[in-house]
N, C-alpha and C positions, 0 to 999 in steps of 0.2 A: 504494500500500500504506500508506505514511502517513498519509493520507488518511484511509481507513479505520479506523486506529487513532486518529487524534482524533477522529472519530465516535463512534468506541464506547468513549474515554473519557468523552466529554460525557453520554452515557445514562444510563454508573452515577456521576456525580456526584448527590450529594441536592440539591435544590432548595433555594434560599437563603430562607432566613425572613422573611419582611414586616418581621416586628418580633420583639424577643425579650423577653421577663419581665421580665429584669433583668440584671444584668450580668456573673452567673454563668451565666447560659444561655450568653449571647453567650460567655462567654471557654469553658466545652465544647463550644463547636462550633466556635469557631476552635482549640483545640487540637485536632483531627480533621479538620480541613480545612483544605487547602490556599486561598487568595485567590486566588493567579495563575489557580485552574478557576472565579474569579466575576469575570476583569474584564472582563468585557461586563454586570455591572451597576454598575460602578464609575460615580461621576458625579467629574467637575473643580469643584475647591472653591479658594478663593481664600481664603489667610489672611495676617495679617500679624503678626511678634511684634514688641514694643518691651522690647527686654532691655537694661534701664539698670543692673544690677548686673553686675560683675565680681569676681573671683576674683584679686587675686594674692597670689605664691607668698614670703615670706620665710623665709631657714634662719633654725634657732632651735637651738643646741647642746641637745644629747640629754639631759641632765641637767637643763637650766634648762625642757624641753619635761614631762617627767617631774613638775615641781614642778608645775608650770602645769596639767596634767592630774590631779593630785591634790586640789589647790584646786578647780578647776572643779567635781570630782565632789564635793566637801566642799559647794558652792552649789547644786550640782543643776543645772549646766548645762553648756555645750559647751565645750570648749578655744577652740575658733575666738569662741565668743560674750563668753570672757572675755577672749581677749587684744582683742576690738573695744574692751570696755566699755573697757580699760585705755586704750587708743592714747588714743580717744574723750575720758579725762578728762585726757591728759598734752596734748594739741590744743586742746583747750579754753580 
């Protein structure tokens, strides 16, 4: 009986596109369809990433974070890109 029923879920899937326009087609028709009913055209891809940036985290008191966010927006740029500039010239 299951059987059957994935049979005749395979029929009413829509056939998968060759190619798509651009890359609004593609993201409307994965919003309306499911992958797991296309991975028998899935192909194995081999990638590699080289992630030499990291992220850490220091506390900064809620007031002195507040000035530093006021500044920033006064240059027109990020909290995070200002407090770098700053580290960046006291390292220096």
């Amino acid at each position: 009986m299951a059987n059957q029923r994935d049979k005749a879920k395979q029929k009413k899937k829509s056939p998968l596109p060759k190619h798509f326009a651009n890359v609004e087609e593609a993201g409307l028709f994965w919003d309306t369809h499911d992958s797991a009913e296309y991975e028998d055209h899935a192909v194995a891809v081999e990638c590699a990433a080289d992630i030499k940036r990291r992220t850490y985290l220091v506390p900064v008191d809620s007031d002195l974070y507040r000035s530093v966010r006021i500044i920033a927006h006064q240059k027109g740029i990020s909290p995070e890109t200002l407090v770098n500039m700053w580290i960046q010239e006291k390292a220096s």
